[in-house]
C-alpha positions, 0 to 999 in steps of 0.5 A, a space after each residue: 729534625 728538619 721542619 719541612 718534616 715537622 710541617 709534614 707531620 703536623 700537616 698529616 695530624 691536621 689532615 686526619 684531624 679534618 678526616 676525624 671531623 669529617 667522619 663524626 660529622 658524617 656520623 652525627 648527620 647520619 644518625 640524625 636522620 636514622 633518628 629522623 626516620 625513627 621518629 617519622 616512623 613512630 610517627 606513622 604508627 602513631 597515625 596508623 594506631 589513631 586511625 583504627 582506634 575509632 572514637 568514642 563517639 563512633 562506639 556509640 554510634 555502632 552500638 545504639 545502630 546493634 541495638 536498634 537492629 535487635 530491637 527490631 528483630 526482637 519486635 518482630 519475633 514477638 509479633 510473629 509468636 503472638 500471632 502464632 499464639 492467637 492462631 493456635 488457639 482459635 484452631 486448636 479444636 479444630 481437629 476434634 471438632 471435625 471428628 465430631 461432625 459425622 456424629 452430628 450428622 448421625 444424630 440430625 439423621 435420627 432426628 428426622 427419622 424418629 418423627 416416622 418410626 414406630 419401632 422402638 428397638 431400632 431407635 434404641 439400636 441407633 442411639 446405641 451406635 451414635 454412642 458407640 461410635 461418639 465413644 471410640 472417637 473420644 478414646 482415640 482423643 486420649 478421653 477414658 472415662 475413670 472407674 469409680 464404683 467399688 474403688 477406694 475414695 481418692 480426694 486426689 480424683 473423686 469429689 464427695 457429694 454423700 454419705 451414706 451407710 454402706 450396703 455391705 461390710 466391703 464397701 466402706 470408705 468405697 464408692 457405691 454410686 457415682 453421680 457424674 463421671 470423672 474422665 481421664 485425658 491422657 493420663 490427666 483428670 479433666 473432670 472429677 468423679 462426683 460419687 457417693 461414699 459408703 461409710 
């Protein structure tokens, strides 16, 4: 074999060698950046990620604001349904009162004129129609008077104030008088009968 081919070949190897080299070299460079940029990458993120994960401080800060906010609305509801509270009270008559005013009125009117009638079935009949009248406005209010005479004694809604023996064999443990009227108001006693027993 000649050596200028051996050179040759030997030449060759080395000139692929160097390329071998080169090229790993290159590759080795560039995977470094792509590891380079990876990193810088997760970097990044990392910085993204710090950046919108707020502190533990600015937590506390947001919620002591959310809560001073409904503290606030909080106090303001309640004074306003205070408010509302004291003047629902102060006018909740208001309505029957003003039902009331005309009977008033009726009974100034016969006020005066008593002081110079003489007749003394047209006083009768005046009160009768102030009665009346006094009447109709309760029961339209939901106010009915409660039955007692002849009814059984119910200590749910009469009060016993006597006993005494009954007139007839039918009416006792029954009321045989009622002292002062019970009244219903919707259903509802707002005053208790006060009655008498037969026993």
């Amino acid at each position: 074999m000649p050596n200028g081919s051996i050179f040759a070949i030997l030449k060759e190897n080395i000139e692929m060698s160097d390329k071998q080299q080169t090229s790993e070299e290159e590759l080795n460079e560039n995977n470094v950046e792509i590891n380079e940029n990876e990193t810088a990458v997760e970097n990044t993120e990392e910085k993204v990620e710090e950046k919108t994960e707020p502190t533990l401080e600015e937590k506390l800060i947001e919620s002591n604001e959310k809560f001073i906010r409904l503290y606030a609305e909080f106090e303001n509801f309640r004074k306003r349904t205070n408010k509302e509270k004291v003047d629902l009270l102060s006018h909740a008559g208001e309505g029957v009162i003003k039902n009331f005013l005309p009977i008033m009125d009726d009974f100034e009117r016969a006020i005066a004129n008593n002081e110079s009638i003489e007749d003394v079935k047209a006083l009768k009949e005046g009160f009768q129609l102030i009665f009346i009248k006094f009447k109709g406005i309760m029961e339209a209010k939901g106010v009915k008077p409660m039955p007692t005479i002849g009814e059984a004694f119910d200590s749910e809604i009469h009060e016993a104030i006597a006993n005494i023996p009954a007139p007839s064999a039918d009416l006792k443990g029954k009321i045989v008088d009622d002292v002062e009227k019970g009244y219903y108001l919707n259903d509802k006693v707002i005053r208790f009968a006060k009655v008498v027993v037969g026993q």
